[in-house]
Every structure is written in C-alpha cells, then in structure tokens.
C-alpha positions as CSV (number, residue, x, y, z in Angstrom):
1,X,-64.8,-68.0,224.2
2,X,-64.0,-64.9,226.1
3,X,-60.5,-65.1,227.3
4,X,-59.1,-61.3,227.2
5,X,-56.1,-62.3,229.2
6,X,-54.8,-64.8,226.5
7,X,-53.3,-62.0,224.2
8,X,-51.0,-60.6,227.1
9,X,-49.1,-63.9,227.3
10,X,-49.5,-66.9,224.7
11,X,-46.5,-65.5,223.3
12,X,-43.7,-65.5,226.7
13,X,-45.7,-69.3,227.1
14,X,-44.8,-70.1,223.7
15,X,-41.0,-69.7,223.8
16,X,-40.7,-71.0,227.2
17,X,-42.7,-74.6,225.7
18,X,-40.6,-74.0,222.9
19,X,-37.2,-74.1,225.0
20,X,-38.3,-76.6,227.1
21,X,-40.7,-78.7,225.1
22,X,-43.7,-79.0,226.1
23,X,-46.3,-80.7,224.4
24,X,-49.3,-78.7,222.6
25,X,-51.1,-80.5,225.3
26,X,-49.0,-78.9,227.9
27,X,-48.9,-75.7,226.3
28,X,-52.4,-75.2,225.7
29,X,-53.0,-76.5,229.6
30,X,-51.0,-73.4,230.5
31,X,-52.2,-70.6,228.2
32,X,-55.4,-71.8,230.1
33,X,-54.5,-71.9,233.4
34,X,-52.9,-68.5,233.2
35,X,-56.3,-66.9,232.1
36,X,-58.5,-68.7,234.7
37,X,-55.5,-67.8,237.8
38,X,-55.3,-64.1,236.3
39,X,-59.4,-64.1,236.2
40,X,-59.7,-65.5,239.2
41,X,-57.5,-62.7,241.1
42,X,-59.6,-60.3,239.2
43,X,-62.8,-60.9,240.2
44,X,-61.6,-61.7,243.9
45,X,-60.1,-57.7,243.4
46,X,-63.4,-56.5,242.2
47,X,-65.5,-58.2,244.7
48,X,-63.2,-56.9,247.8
49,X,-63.4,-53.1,245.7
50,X,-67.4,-54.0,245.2
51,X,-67.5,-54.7,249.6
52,X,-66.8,-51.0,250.5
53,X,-64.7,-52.2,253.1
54,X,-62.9,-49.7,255.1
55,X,-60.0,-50.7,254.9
56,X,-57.9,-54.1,253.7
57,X,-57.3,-55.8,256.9
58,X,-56.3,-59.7,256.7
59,X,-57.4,-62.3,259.8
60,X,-54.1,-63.1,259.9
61,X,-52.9,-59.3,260.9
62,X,-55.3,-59.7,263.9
63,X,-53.3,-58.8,267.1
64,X,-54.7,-61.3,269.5
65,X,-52.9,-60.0,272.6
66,X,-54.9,-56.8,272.4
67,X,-58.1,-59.0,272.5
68,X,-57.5,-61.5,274.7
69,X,-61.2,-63.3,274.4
70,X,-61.3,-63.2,271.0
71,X,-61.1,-67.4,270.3
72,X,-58.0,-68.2,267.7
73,X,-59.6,-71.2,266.9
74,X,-63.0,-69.7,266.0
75,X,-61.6,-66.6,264.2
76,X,-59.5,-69.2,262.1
77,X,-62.6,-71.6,261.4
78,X,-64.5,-68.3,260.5
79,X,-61.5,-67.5,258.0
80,X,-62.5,-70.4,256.1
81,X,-65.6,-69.5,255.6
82,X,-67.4,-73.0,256.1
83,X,-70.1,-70.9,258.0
84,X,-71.0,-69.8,254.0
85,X,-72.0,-72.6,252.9
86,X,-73.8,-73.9,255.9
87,X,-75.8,-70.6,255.4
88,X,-74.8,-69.9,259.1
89,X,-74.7,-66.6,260.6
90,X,-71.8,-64.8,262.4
91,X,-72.5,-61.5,265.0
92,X,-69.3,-59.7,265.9
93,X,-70.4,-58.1,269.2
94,X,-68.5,-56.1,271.6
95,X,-67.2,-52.7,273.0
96,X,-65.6,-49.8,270.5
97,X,-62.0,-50.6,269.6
98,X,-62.1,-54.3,269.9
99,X,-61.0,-55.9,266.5
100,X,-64.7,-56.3,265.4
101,X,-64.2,-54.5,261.9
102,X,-60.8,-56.0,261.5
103,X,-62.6,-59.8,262.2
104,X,-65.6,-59.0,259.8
105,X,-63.4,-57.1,257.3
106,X,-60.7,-60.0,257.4
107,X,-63.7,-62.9,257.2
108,X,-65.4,-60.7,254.5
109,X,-61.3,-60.5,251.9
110,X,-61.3,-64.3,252.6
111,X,-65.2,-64.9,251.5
112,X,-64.6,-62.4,248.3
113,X,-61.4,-64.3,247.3
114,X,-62.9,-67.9,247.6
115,X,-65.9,-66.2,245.3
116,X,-68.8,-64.6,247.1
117,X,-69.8,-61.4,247.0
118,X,-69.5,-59.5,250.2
119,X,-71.0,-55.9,250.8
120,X,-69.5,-54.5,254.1
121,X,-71.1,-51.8,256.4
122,X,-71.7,-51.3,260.0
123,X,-74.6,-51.5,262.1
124,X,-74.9,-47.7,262.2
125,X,-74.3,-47.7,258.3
126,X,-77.2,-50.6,257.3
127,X,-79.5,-48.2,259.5
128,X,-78.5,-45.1,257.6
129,X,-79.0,-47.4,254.2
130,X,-82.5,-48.6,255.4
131,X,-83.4,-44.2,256.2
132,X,-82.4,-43.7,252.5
133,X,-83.8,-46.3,251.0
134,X,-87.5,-45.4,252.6
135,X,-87.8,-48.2,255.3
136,X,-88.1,-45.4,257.9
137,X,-90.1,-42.6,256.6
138,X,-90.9,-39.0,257.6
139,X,-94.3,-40.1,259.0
140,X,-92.7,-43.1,261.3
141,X,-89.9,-40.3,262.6
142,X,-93.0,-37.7,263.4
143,X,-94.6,-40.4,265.3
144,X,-91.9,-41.3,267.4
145,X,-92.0,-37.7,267.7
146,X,-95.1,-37.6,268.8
147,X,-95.6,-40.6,271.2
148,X,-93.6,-41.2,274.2
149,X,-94.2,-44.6,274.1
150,X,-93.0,-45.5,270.5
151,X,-89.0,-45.7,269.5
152,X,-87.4,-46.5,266.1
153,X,-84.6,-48.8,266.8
154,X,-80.8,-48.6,266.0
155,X,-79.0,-51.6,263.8
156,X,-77.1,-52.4,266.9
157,X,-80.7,-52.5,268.7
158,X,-82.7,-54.7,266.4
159,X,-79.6,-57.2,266.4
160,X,-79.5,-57.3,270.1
161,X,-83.4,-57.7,270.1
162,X,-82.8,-60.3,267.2
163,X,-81.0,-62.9,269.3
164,X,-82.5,-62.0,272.6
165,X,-85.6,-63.1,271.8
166,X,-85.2,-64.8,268.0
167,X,-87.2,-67.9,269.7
168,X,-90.3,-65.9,270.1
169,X,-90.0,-64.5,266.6
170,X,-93.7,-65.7,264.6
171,X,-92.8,-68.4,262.3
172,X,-92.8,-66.0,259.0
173,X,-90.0,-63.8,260.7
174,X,-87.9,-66.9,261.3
175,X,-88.2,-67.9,257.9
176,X,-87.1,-64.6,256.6
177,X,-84.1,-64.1,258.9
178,X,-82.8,-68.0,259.1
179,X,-80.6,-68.1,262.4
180,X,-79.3,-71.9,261.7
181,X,-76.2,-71.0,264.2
182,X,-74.7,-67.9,265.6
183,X,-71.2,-67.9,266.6
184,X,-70.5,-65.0,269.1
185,X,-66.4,-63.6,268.4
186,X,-66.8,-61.3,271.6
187,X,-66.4,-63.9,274.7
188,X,-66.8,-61.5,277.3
189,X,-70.6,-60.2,275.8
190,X,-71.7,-63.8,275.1
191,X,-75.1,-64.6,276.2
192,X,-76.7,-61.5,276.0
C-alpha cells in the first residue's frame, strides 16, 4: 500500500490517541483519513496546476452586479458540476470583459477539486492548439489563400456555427460532438 503521507504524521496522531485514548480502531481510522484528506487536496492541486488556467478565480468571487444577466441560480447549479455527470455541455457566450473566464475558470477549480481533470483554454487558444497540432495545414491556409470563396473558421466561429445549426449536423457529427443540453450563462446573447 502506497501511503507516502503516513510517515509525516502517525507519530503527532499517536500521542494525541494516546492522551486521549483512542482505540487502535480509532487510531488507525485517523492515520487513514489523514492520508486520503491530504491526497485528496493534492491531486485536486495538481489537477487545477494540470488546467493551465489563467488565473485562480472561485464562482463564489463572481461580482454579479457587474453582470447583471448572468443567472445566480444557473452559475450556482453549474458550480456543482451536476452538468458532468450528465455529460451535458456548457457555452459561456458573450462580449469581452463579461465574467466568461471567471465562470469557466471558477466551474473548471470546482470540477478539478470534486476529481476531474480539467484543461482550460480559450476559443482563440483551442484554435491556435488545432494550427500546431496539424489540423490546419500549410496547404488548407494557401487555399484559403487562393479562393475567395473558401474561409478557415475561428473557435469562436465553429461554436457559433455549432449550435446554430447542430440540428442539421449528419448523424456521425452528432455522435462525435454529443449536445445532450446547452446551458447558455450570457442572457443577453441567448438564442443566437
């Protein structure tokens, strides 16, 4: 059994079972719990480190009287992160300098402590990963080049696209990009 954290504290748990005696039951049952609590706050620290966010904003720092349409009630049910295992969706949409970061950064530190791992970027930076990574090579840029009537799309286009018109997608596209349930943060851009 691999439990590295044991060694830093058996021996402060000892003399505090010791002074106020505790069973070896009740002893053991701590020595455990300590290692489980103290792994479970590391991993939840590497798996916010692992998201790249930006920076650490928490839902609950969210200034809702500078966003006005953003929905308390959704933003808190987001913060749960029920949507995860429903395998739902969420699209922050909206204007520069409207809390969208802080939202996805805040949902994404809840859904790394409860376990998951999270990998934050935005649309522009999922693009720019896609470029690297070959999905848009030097012979698709030439041709938009080339022809007038052909465009490589921006992240923030193929989203917008995405829900527009996710209904007409062909059946193998659906499959691959399962909309169950989108909830829209961004009140004032809903229904586009």
């Amino acid at each position: 059994m691999r439990a590295p954290r044991i060694s830093d504290g058996f021996r402060r748990l000892g003399d505090q079972a010791r002074d106020a005696g505790w069973s070896h039951e009740e002893y053991l049952a701590a020595v455990l719990s300590r290692e489980v609590s103290e792994r479970e706050a590391s991993g939840a620290a590497a798996r916010i480190k692992a998201a790249r966010f930006p920076a650490h904003k928490d839902l609950e720092e969210f200034n809702f009287d500078h966003q006005p349409s953003a929905d308390r009630n959704l933003i808190a049910h987001l913060g749960t992160g029920v949507f995860l295992s429903e395998a739902k969706n969420v699209v922050l949409l909206g204007p520069p300098g409207t809390g969208k970061t802080h939202l996805a950064v805040g949902i994404g530190i809840k859904a790394a402590k409860a376990g998951h791992r999270v990998l934050f970027d935005s649309a522009t930076g999922w693009v720019a990963r896609l470029q690297e990574a070959g999905s848009y090579s030097k012979d698709a840029i030439g041709y938009e080049r080339e022809r007038q009537n052909l465009r490589l799309l921006t992240g923030a286009d193929v989203v917008e696209l995405t829900l527009a018109n996710y209904g007409k997608l062909a059946p193998r596209w659906q499959t691959r990009m399962p909309l169950r349930q989108v909830y829209v943060v961004d009140r004032a851009n809903e229904g586009r």
